[in-house]
DRENPA-3360 file (N, C-alpha, C; in nm, 2 decimals, always signed):
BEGIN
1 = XXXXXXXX = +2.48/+0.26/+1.83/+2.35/+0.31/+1.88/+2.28/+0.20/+1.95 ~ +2.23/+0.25/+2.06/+2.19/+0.12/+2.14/+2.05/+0.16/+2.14 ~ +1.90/+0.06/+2.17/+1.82/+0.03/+2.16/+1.70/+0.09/+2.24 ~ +1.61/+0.08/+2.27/+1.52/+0.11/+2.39/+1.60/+0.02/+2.51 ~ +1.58/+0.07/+2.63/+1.58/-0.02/+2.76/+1.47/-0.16/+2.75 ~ +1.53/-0.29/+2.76/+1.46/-0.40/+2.78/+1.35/-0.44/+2.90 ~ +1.22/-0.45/+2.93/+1.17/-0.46/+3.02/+1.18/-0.59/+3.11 ~ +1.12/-0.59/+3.23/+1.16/-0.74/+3.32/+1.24/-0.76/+3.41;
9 = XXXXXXXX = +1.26/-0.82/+3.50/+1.37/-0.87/+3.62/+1.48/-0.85/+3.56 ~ +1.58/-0.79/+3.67/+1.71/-0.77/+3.61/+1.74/-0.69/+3.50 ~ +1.61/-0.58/+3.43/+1.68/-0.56/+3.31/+1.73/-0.44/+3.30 ~ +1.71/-0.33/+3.45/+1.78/-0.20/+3.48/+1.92/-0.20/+3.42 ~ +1.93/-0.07/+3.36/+2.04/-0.03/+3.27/+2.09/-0.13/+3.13 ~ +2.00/-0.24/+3.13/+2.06/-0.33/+3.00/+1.96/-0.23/+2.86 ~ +2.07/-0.24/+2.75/+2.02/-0.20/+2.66/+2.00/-0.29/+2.54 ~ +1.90/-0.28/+2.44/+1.92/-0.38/+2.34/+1.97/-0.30/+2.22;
17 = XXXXXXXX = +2.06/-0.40/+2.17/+2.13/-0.43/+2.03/+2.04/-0.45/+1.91 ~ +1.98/-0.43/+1.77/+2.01/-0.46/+1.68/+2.04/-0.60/+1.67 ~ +1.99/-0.72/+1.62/+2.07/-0.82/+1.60/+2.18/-0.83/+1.48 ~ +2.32/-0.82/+1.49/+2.43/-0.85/+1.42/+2.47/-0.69/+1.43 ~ +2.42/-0.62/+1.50/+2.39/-0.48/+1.49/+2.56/-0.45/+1.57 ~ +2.62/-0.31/+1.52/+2.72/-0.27/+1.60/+2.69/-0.16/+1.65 ~ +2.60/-0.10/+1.68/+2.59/-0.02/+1.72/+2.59/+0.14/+1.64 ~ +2.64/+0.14/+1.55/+2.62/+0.23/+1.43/+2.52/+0.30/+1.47;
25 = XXXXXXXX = +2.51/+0.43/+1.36/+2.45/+0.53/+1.35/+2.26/+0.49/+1.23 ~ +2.29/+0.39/+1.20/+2.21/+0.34/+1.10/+2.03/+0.28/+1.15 ~ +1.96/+0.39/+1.11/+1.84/+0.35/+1.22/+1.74/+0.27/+1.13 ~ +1.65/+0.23/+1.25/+1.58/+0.14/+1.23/+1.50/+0.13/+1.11 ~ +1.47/+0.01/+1.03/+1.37/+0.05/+0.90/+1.25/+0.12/+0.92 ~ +1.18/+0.11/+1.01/+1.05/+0.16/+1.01/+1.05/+0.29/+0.99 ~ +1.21/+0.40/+1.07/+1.24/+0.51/+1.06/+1.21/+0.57/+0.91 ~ +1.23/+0.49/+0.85/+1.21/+0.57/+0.67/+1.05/+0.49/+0.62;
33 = XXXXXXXX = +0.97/+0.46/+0.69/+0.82/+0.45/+0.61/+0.74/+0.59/+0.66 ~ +0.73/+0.56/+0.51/+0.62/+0.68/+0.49/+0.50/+0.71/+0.56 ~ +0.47/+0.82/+0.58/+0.28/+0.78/+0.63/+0.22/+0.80/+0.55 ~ +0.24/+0.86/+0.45/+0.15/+0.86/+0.37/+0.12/+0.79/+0.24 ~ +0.23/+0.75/+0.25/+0.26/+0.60/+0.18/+0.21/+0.45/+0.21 ~ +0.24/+0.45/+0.32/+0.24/+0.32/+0.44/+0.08/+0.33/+0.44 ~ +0.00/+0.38/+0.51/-0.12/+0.39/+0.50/-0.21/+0.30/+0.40 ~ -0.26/+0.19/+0.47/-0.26/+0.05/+0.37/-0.32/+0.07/+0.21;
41 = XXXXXXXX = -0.44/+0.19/+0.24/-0.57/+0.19/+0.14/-0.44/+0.27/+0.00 ~ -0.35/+0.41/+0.08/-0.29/+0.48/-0.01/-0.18/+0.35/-0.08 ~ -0.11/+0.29/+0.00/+0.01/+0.21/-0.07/-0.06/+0.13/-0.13 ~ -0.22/+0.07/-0.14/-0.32/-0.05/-0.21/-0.30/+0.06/-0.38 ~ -0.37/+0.18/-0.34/-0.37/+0.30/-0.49/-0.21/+0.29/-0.58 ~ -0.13/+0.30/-0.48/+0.00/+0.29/-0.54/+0.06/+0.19/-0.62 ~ +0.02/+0.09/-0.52/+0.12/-0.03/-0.63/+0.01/-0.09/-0.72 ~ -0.14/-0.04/-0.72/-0.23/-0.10/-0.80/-0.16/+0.01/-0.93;
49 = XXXXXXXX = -0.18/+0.09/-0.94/-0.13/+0.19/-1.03/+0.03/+0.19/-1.08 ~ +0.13/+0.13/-1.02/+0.21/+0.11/-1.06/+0.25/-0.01/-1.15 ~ +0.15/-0.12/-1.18/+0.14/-0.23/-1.23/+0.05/-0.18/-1.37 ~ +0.00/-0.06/-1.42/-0.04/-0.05/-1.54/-0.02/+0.13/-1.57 ~ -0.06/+0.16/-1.68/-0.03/+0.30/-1.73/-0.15/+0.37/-1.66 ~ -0.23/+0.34/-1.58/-0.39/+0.40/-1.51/-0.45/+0.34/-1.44 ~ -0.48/+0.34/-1.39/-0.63/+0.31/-1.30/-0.77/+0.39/-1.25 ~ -0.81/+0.31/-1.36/-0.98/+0.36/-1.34/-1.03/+0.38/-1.18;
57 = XXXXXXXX = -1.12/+0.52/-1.16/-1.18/+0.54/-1.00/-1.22/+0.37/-0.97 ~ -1.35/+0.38/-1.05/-1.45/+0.23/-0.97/-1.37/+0.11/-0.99 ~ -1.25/+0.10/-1.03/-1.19/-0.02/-1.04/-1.10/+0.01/-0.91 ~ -1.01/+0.12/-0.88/-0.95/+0.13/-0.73/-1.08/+0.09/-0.62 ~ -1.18/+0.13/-0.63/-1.28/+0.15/-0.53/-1.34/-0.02/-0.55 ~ -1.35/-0.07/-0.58/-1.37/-0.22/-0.61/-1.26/-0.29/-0.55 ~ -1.15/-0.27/-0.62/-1.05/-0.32/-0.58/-0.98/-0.37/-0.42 ~ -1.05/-0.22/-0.37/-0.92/-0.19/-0.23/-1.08/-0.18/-0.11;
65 = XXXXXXXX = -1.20/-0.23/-0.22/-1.31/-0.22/-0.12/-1.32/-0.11/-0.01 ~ -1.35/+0.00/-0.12/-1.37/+0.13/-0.06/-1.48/+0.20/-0.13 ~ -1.57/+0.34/+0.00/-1.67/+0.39/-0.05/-1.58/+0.49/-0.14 ~ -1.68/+0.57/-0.27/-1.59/+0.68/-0.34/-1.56/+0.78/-0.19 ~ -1.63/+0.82/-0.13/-1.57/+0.89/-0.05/-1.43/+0.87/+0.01 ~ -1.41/+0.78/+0.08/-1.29/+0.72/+0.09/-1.17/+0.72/+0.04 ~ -1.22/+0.66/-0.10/-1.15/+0.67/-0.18/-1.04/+0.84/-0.25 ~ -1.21/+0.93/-0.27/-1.15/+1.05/-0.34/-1.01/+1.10/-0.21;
73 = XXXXXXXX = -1.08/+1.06/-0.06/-1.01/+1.12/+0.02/-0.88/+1.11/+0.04 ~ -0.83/+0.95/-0.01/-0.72/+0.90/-0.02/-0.68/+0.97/-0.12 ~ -0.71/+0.98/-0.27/-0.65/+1.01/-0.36/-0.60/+1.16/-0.37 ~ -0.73/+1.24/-0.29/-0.64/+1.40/-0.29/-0.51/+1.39/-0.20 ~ -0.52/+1.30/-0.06/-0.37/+1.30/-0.01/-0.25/+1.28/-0.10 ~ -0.29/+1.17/-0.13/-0.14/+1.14/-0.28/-0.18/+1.25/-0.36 ~ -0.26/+1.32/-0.41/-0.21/+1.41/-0.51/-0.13/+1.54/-0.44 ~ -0.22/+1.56/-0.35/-0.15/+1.73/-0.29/-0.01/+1.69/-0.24;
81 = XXXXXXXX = +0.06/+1.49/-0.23/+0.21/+1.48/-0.18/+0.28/+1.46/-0.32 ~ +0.17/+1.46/-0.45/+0.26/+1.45/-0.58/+0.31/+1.33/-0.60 ~ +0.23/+1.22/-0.51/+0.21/+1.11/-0.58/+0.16/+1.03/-0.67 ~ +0.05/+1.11/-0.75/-0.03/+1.00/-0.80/-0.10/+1.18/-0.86 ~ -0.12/+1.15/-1.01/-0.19/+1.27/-1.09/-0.36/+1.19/-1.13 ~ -0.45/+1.27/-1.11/-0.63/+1.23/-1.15/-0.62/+1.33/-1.26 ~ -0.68/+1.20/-1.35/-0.69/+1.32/-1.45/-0.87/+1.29/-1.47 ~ -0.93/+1.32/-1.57/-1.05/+1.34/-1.55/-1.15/+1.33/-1.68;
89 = XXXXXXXX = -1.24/+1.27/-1.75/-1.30/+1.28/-1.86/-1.36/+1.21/-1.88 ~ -1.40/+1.15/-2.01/-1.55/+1.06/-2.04/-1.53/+0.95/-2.10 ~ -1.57/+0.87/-2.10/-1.57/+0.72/-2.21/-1.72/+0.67/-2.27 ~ -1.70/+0.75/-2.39/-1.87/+0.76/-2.43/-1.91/+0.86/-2.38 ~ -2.04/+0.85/-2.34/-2.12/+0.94/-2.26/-2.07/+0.95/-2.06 ~ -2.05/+0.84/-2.05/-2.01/+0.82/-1.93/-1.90/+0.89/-1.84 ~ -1.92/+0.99/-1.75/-1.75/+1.07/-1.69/-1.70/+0.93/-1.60 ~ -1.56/+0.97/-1.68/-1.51/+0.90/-1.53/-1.33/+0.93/-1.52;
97 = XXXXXXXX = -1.27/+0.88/-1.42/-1.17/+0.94/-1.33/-1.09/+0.83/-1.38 ~ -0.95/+0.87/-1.39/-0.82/+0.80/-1.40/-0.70/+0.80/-1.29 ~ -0.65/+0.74/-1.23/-0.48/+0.79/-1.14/-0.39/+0.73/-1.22 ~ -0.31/+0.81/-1.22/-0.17/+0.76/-1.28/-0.13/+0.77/-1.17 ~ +0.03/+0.68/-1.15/+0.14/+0.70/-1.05/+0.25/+0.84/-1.07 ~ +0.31/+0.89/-1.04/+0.37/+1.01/-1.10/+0.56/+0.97/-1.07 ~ +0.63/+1.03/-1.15/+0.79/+0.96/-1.10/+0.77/+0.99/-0.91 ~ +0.77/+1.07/-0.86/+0.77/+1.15/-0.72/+0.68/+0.97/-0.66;
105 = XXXXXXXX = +0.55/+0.95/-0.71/+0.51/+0.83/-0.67/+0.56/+0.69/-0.65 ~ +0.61/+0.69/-0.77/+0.66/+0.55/-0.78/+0.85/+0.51/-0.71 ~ +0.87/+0.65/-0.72/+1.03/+0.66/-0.59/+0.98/+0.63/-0.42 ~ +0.83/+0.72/-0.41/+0.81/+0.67/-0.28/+0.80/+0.52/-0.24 ~ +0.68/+0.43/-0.34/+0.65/+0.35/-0.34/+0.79/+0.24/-0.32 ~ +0.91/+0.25/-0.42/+1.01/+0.22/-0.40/+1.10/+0.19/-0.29 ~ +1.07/+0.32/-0.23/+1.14/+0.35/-0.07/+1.04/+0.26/+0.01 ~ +0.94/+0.24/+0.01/+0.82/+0.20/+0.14/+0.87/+0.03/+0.08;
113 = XXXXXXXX = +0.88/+0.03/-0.04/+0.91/-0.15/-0.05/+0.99/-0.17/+0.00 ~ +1.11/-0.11/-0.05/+1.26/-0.18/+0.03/+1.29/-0.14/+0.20 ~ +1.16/-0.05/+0.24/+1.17/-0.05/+0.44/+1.13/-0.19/+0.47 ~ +1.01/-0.20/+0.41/+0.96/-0.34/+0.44/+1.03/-0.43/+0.38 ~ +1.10/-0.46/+0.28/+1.16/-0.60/+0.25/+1.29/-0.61/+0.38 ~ +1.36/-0.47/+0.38/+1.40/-0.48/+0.51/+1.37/-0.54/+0.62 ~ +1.27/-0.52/+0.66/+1.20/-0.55/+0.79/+1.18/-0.67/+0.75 ~ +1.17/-0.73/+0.66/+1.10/-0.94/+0.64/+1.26/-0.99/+0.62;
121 = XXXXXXXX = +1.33/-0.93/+0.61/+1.47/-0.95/+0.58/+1.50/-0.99/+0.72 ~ +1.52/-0.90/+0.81/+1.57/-0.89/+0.96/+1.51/-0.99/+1.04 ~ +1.38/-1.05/+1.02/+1.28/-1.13/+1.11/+1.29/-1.25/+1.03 ~ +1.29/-1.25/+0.90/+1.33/-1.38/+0.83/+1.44/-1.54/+0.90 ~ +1.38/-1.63/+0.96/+1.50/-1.70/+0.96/+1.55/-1.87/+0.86 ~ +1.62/-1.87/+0.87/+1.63/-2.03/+0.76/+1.53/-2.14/+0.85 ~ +1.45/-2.19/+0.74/+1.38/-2.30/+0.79/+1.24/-2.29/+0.82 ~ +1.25/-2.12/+0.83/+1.14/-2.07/+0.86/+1.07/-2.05/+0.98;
129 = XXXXXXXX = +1.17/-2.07/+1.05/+1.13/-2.06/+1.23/+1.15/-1.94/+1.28 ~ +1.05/-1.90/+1.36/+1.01/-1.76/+1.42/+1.13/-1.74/+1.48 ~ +1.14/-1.62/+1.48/+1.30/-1.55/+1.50/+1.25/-1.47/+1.67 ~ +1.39/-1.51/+1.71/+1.33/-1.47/+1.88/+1.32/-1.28/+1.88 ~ +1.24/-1.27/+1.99/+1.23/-1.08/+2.00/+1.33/-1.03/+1.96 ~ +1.31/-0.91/+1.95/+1.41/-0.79/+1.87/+1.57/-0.79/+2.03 ~ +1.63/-0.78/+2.00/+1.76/-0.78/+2.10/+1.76/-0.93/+2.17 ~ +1.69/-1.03/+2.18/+1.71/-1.16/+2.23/+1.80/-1.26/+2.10;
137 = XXXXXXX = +1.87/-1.33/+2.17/+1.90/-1.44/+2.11/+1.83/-1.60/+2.10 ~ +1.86/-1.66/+2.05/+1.77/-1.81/+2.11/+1.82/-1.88/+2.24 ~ +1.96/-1.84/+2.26/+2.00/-1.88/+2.34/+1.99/-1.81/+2.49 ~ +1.94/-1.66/+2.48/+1.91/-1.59/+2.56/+1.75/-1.56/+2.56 ~ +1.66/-1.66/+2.62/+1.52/-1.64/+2.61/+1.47/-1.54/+2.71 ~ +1.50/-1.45/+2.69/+1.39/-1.30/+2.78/+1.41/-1.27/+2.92 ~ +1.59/-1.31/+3.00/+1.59/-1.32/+3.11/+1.50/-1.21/+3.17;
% end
């Protein structure tokens, strides 16, 4: 599978590779992130909630520095995709809101880490030196 067309002098009909890439049928990481996952404030609700049995509304909303509005708005998305269950009640006299992560949630969450560890995987180089553009080599700087 070959790449977008490369822009620049000389670069009619060249295509780019994948680095180490053979061309395979196997598409890009980004191709499997979620949107509604990915979505920084929704994946902030996810993995804060996947790190304990709940999470309290005004502690997400503290947290991820958001108005409740915002927030509820996020949270009905993940619920109506069956990510994340609100349950609802009082502590004392006081009401207040819970999210759990739901199995359906925490598989998503799962899938959106390992696109991304992919993606820091691929741009990653030893030493720590910036890894040249996507289809360039170091030895090939951007003809």
């Amino acid at each position: 599978m070959t790449g977008p067309s490369t822009d620049g002098p000389g670069a009619a009909g060249r295509q780019v590779q994948p680095a180490g890439g053979s061309g395979g049928s196997v598409g890009h990481p980004t191709r499997t992130l979620d949107e509604t996952v990915h979505q920084r404030h929704r994946l902030g609700i996810l993995t804060i909630t996947a790190e304990a049995a709940s999470a309290e509304f005004g502690y997400l909303q503290d947290a991820l520095g958001l108005t409740a509005g915002n927030l509820s708005r996020h949270l009905t998305v993940l619920q109506e995709a069956g990510l994340v269950e609100v349950m609802k009640g009082h502590q004392g006299r006081r009401p207040r809101t819970w999210v759990k992560i739901t199995g359906a949630g925490r598989a998503a969450l799962t899938a959106e880490i390992a696109a991304l560890g992919e993606l820091v995987r691929r741009h990653a180089t030893p030493g720590g030196a910036a890894a040249p553009p996507f289809g360039e080599t170091s030895a090939d700087p951007g003809r």
